[in-house]
C-alpha positions as CSV (number, residue, x, y, z in Angstrom):
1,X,-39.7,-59.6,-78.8
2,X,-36.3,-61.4,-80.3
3,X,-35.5,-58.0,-81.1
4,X,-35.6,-56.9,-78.0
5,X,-33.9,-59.7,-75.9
6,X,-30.9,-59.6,-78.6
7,X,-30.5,-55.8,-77.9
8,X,-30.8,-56.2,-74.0
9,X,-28.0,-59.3,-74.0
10,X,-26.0,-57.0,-76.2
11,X,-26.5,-54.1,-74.2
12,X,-26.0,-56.2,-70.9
13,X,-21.8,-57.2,-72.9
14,X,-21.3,-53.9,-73.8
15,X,-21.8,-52.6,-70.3
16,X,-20.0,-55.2,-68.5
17,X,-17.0,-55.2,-71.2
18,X,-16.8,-51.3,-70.7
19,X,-17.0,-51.5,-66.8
20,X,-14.3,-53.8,-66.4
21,X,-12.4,-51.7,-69.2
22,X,-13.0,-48.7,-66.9
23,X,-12.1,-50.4,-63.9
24,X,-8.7,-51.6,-65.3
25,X,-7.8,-47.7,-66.8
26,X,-8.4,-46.7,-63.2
27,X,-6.2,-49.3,-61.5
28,X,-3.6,-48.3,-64.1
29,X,-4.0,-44.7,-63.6
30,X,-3.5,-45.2,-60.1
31,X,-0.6,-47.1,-60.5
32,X,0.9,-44.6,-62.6
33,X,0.5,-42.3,-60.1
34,X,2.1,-44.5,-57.4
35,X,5.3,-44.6,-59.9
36,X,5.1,-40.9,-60.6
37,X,5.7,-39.8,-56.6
38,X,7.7,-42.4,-56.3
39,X,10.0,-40.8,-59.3
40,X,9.6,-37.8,-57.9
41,X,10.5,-38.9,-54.2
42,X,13.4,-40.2,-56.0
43,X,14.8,-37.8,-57.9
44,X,14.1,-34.9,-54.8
45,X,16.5,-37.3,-52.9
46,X,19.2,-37.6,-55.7
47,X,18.8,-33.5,-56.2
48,X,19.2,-33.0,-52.4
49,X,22.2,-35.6,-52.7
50,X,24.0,-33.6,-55.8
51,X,23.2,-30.1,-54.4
52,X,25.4,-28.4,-52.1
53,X,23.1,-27.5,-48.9
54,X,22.8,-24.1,-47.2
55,X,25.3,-23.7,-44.6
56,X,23.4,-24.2,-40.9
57,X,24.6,-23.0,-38.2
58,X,25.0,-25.9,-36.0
59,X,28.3,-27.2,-34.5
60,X,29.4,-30.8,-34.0
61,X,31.7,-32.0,-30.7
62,X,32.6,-28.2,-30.2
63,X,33.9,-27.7,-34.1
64,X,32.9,-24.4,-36.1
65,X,29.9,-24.1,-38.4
66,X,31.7,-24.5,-41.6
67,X,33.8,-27.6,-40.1
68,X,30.8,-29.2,-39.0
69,X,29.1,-29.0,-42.5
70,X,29.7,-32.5,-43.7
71,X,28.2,-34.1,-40.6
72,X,24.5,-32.4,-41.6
73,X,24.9,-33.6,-44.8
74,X,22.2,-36.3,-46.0
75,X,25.3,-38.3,-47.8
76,X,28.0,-37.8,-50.4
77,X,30.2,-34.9,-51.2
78,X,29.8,-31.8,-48.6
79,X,31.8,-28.0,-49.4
80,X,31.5,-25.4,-46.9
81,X,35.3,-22.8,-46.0
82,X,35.5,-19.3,-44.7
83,X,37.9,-16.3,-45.7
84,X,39.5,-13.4,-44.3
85,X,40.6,-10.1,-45.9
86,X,42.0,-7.6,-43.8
87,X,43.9,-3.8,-43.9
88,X,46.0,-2.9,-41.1
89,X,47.4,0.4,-40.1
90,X,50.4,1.1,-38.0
91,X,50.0,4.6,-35.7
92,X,53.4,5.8,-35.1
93,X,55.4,3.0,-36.7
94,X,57.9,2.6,-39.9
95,X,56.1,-0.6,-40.5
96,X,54.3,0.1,-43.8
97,X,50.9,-0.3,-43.8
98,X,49.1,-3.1,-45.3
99,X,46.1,-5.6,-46.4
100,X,45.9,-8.7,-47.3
101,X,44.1,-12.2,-48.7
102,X,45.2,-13.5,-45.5
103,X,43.0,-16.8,-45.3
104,X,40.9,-18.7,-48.0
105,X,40.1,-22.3,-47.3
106,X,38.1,-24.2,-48.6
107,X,36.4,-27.2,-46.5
108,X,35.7,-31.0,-48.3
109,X,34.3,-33.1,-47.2
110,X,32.8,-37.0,-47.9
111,X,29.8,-38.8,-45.8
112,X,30.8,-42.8,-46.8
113,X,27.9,-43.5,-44.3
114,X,26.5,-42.0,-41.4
115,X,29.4,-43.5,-39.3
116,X,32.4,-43.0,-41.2
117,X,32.9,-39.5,-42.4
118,X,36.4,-37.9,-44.4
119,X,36.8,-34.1,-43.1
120,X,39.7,-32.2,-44.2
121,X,40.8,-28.1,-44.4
122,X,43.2,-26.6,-47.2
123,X,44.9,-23.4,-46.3
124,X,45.7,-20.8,-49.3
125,X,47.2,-17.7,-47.3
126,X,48.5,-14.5,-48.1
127,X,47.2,-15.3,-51.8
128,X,49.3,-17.8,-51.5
129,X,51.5,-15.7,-53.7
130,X,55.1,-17.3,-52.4
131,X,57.0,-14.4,-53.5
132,X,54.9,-12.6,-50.7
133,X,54.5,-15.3,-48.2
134,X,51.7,-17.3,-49.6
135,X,51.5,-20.9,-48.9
136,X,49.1,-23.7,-49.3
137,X,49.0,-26.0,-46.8
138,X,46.2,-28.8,-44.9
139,X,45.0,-27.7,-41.7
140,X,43.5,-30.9,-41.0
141,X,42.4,-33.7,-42.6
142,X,41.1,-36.8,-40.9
143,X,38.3,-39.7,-40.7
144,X,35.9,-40.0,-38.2
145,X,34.4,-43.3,-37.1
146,X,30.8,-42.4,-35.2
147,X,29.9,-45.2,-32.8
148,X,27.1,-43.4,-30.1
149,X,27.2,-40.1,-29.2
150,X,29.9,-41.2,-26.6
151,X,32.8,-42.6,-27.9
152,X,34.1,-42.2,-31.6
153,X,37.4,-42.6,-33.1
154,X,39.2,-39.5,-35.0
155,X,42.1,-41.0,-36.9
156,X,44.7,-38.8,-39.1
157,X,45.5,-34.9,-38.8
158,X,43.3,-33.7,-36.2
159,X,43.3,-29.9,-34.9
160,X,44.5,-30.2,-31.1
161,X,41.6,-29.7,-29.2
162,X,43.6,-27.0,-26.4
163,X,42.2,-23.6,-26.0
164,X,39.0,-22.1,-28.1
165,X,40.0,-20.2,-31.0
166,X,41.6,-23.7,-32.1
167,X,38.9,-25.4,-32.7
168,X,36.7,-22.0,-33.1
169,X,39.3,-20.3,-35.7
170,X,36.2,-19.3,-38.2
171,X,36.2,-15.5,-38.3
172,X,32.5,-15.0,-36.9
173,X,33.9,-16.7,-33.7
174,X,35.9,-14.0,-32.9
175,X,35.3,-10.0,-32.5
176,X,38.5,-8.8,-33.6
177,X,40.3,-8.5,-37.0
178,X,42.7,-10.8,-35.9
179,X,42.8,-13.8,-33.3
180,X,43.6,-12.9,-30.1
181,X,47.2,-12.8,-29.6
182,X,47.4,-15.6,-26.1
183,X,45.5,-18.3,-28.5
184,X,48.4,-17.5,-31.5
185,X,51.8,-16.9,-29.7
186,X,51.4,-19.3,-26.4
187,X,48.6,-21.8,-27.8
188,X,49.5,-22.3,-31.2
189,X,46.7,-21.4,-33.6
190,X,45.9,-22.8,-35.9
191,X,47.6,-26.3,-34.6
192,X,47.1,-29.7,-36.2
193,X,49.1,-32.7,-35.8
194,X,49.0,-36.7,-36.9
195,X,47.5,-39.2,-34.4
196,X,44.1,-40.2,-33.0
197,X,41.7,-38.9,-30.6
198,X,38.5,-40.1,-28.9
199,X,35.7,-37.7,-28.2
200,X,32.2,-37.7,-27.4
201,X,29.3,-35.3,-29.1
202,X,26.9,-35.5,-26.1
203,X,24.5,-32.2,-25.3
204,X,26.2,-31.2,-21.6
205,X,29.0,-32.9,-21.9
206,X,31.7,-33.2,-24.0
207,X,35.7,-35.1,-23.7
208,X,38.6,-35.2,-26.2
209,X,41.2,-37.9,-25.5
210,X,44.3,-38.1,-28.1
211,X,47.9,-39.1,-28.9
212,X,50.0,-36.6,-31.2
213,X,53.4,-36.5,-32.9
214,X,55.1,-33.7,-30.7
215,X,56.4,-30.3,-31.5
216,X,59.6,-29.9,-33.1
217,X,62.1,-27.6,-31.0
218,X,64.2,-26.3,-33.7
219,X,61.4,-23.6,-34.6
220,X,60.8,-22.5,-30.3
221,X,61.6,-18.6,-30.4
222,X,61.7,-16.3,-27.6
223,X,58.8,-14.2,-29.5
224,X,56.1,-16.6,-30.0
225,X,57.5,-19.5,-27.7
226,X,56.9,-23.1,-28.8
227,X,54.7,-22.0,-32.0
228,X,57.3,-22.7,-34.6
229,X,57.5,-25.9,-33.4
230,X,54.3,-27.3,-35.0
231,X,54.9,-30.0,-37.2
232,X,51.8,-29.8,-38.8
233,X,51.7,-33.7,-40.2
234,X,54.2,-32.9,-42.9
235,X,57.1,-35.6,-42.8
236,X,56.5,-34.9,-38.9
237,X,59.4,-36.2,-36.6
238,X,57.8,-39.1,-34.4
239,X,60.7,-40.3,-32.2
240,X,58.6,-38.3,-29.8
241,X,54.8,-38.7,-29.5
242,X,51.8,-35.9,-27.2
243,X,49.0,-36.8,-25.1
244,X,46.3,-34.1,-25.2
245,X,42.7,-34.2,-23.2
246,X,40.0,-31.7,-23.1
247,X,36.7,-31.2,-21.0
248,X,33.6,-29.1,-21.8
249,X,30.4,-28.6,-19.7
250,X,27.9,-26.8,-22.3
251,X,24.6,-28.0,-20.2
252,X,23.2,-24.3,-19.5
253,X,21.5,-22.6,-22.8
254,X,24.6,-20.4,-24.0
255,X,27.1,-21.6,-21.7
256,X,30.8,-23.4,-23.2
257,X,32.9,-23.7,-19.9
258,X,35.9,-26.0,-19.8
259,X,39.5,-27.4,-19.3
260,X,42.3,-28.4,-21.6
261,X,45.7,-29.9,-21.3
262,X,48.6,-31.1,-23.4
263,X,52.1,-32.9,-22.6
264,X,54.7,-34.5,-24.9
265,X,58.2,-34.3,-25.8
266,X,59.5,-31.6,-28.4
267,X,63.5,-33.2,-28.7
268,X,62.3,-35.9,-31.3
269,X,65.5,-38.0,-31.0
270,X,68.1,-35.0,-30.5
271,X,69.1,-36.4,-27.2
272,X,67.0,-34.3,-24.5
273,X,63.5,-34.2,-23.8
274,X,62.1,-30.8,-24.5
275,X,58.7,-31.3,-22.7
276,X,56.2,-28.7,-23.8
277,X,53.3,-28.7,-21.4
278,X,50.5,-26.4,-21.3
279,X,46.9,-26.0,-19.9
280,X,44.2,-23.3,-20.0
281,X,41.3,-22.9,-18.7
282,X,38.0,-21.5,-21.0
283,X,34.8,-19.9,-21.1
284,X,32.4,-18.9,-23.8
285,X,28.8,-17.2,-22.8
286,X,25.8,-15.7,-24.8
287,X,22.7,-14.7,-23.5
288,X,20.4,-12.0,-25.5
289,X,22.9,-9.2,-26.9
290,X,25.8,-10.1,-24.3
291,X,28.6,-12.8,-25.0
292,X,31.5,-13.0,-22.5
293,X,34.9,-14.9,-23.7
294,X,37.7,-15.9,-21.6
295,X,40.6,-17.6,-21.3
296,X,43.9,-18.2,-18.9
297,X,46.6,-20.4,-20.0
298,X,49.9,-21.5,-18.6
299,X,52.8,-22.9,-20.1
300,X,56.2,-25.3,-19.5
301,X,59.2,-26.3,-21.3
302,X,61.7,-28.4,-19.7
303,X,65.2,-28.2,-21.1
304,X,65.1,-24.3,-21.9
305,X,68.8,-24.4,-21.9
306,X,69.6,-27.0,-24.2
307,X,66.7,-25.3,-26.9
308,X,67.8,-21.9,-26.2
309,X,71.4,-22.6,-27.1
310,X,70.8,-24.9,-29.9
311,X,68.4,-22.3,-31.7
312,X,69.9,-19.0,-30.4
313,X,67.3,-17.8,-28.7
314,X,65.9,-17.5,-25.4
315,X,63.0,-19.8,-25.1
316,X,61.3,-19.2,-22.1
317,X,61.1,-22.3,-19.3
318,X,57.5,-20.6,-18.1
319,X,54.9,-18.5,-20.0
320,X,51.2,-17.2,-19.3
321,X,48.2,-15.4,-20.9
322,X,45.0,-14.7,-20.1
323,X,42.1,-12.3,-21.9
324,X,38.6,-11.0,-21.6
325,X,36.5,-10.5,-24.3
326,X,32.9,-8.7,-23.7
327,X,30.2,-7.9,-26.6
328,X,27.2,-6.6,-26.6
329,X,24.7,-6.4,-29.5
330,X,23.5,-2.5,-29.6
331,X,21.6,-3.4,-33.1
332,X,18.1,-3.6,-31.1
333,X,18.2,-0.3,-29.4
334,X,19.0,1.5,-33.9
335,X,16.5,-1.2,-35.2
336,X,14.5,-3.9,-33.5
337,X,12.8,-5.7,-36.0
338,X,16.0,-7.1,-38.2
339,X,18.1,-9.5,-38.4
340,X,21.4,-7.6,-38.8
341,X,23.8,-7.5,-35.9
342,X,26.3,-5.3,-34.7
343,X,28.1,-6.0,-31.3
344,X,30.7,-3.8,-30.2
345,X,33.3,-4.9,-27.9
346,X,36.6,-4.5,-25.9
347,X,39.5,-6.8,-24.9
348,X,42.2,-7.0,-22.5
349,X,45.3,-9.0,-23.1
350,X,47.5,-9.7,-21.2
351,X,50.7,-12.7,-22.0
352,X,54.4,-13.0,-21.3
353,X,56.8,-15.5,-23.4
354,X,59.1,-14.9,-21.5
355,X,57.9,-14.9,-18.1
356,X,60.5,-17.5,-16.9
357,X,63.8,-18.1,-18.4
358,X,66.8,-20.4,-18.2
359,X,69.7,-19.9,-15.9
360,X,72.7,-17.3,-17.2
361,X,69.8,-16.0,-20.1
362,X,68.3,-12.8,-20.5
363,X,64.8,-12.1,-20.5
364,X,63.3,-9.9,-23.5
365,X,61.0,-7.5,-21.6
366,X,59.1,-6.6,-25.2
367,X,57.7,-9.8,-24.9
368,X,55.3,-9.1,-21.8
369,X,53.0,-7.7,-23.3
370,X,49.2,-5.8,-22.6
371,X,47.0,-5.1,-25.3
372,X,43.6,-3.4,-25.2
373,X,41.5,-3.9,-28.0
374,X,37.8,-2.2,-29.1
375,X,35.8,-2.5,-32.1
376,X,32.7,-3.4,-33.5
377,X,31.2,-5.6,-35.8
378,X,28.4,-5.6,-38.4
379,X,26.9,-8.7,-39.3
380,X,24.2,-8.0,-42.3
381,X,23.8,-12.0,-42.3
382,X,24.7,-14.8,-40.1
383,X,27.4,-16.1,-42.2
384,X,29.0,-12.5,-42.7
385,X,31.0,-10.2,-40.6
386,X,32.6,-6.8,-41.3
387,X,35.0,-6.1,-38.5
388,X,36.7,-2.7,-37.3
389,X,39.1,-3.0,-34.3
390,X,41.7,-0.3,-33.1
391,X,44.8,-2.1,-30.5
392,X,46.6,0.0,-28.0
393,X,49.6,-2.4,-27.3
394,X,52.1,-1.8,-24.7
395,X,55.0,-4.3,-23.6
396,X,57.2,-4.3,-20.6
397,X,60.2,-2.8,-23.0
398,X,58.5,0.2,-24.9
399,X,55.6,1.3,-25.8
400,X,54.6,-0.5,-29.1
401,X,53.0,0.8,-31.8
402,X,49.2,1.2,-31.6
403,X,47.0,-0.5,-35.0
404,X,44.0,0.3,-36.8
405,X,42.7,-3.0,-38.5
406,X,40.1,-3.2,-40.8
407,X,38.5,-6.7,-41.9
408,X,35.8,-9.1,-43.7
409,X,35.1,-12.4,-42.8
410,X,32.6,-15.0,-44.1
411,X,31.8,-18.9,-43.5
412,X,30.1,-20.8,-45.9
């Protein structure tokens, strides 16, 4: 009987002593576990943080897909850029003809928080081989401070928010091998200047309000009007300062329809004024396989005179240009079920620099110009176009030389 009650107490120890053993390796285990996703949680964050992500293509305030990379990213260090390559072949012409690196750049980017974000572009073009016309230089480069989603603060070198293709300069924005000729010779393109702008990122409605250093007359021409007169933020003059604002209804699915306007002095301290005004009117719209692009703009330049005599050159007091651009995606009537695009499309250009010019100056007729343009592009992915374009050109003087072009373009 002892015999039995000793092994029963010690049976009774053993099996508490091992229970409460067991439950502690379980509440350990369980612990462990806890750490374990929380390491894991952890170091999925830090990988997401170190990694570059996949470019998206979403837009911010009206900006490209690559620009807009750094505000989807989580935080940290963001890379995105685009390139063009392109051949170009002159029909009845002594002009040789050509290709060309014409654009890398590279876009950085730096998310300090989710309200202060660093954005900046670096141009290499032409190779940026100097002994062929290369350069290097910073499209823009700027921070923004995010408030609400209507009113933030851009301060530094901002692109001027006038026109489309300025702030929609990424080649799958555009159809043709090159930019379209009104948004590069009458609205500068691409055109950045030092100063600050307010602007909204709302989902119908959009504003830009800013102040810029002005343009810079000494580099107006009669060809291509007020464009050498960007200062681009280098050592800018700033005895002269810009106002630019911008409007943009985007509240119907595929619709970008607005208003832009710019005034500001050019003479920087030279003793005249030089006012370079300008406003166009825009219009961007997709539905299914169709997108429609259009755009009028008109220009001013008081003083024409004084500039035209100090650089030599007629610049014109009054210049216009206005285009059409119509796509159509015929990739779903080859193949329905892909993702692969290919719109084809035609333009019509029309733009004068020299529609108006000073008293006792001649006007250059070869500057009012009409260009049609048709091509087609493939797109295998989103983020990759392959373009083909032909131009039959035509200018109030004599009949220009009609071009082939041939180009690749990719965001990332």
């Amino acid at each position: 009987m002892r015999k039995i009650l000793s092994y029963a107490l010690l049976t009774g120890i053993f099996s508490t002593s091992f229970g409460a053993d067991l439950q502690e390796i379980e509440e350990r285990l369980k612990s462990l576990e806890e750490q374990n996703q929380q390491l894991i949680e952890e170091i999925a964050d830090l990988k997401q943080q170190v990694e570059i992500p996949e470019l998206a293509q979403k837009q911010f305030s009206g900006m490209g897909y690559a620009a807009s990379k750094v505000y989807f990213t989580p935080a940290g260090l963001s890379i995105g850029g685009y390139g063009e390559i392109i051949y170009q072949r002159f029909e009845k012409s002594t002009k040789k003809d050509m290709t060309d690196i014409y654009r890398f750049i590279p876009y950085i980017g730096y998310k300090f928080s989710d309200s202060i974000i660093l954005n900046a572009e670096v141009e290499f073009e032409h190779g940026a081989d100097t002994s062929r016309g290369g350069k290097v230089k910073i499209e823009f480069a700027y921070l923004d401070f995010l408030f609400n989603q209507w009113v933030n603060l851009r301060v530094g070198s901002y692109l001027i928010p006038v026109g489309i293709t300025n702030l929609l300069h990424e080649p799958v924005f555009f159809n043709s091998v090159n930019r379209p000729e009104v948004e590069t010779n009458i609205i500068p393109t691409t055109w950045n200047e030092n100063g600050i702008l307010l602007f909204s990122n709302m989902e119908n409605w959009n504003y830009y309000i800013g102040v810029a250093n002005g343009f810079y007359y000494t580099g107006f021409s009669s060809k291509k009007w007020v464009k050498g007169g960007r200062q681009a933020g280098g050592k800018a003059y700033a005895e002269d300062f810009a106002f630019v604002g911008r409007v943009d209804y985007t509240g119907i699915d595929g619709l970008m329809v607005g208003v832009s306007g710019y005034t500001g002095n050019s003479g920087q301290g030279d003793g005249f004024d030089g006012r370079v005004s300008m406003y166009d009117f825009h219009l961007r719209y997709s539905h299914k396989n169709l997108e429609i692009t259009g755009l009028y703009v008109k220009g001013f330049l008081s003083d024409a005179d004084k500039i035209s005599l100090a650089v030599g050159d007629t610049v014109a007091k009054e210049v216009y240009g206005y285009y059409l651009n119509l796509a159509y995606d015929v990739m779903p009537f080859i193949k329905s079920d892909t993702d692969i695009s290919l719109p084809v499309f035609v333009r019509y250009e029309r733009y004068n620099t020299q529609e108006k010019v000073p008293a006792g100056f001649t006007k250059n007729n070869q500057y009012d110009k009409t260009i049609w343009t048709v091509g087609l592009n493939l797109k295998p992915h989103p983020n990759v176009v392959l373009k083909a374009d032909y131009q039959i050109r035509d200018n109030k003087s004599y009949n220009e030389s009609d071009i082939f072009e041939l180009g690749v373009g990719f965001i990332f």
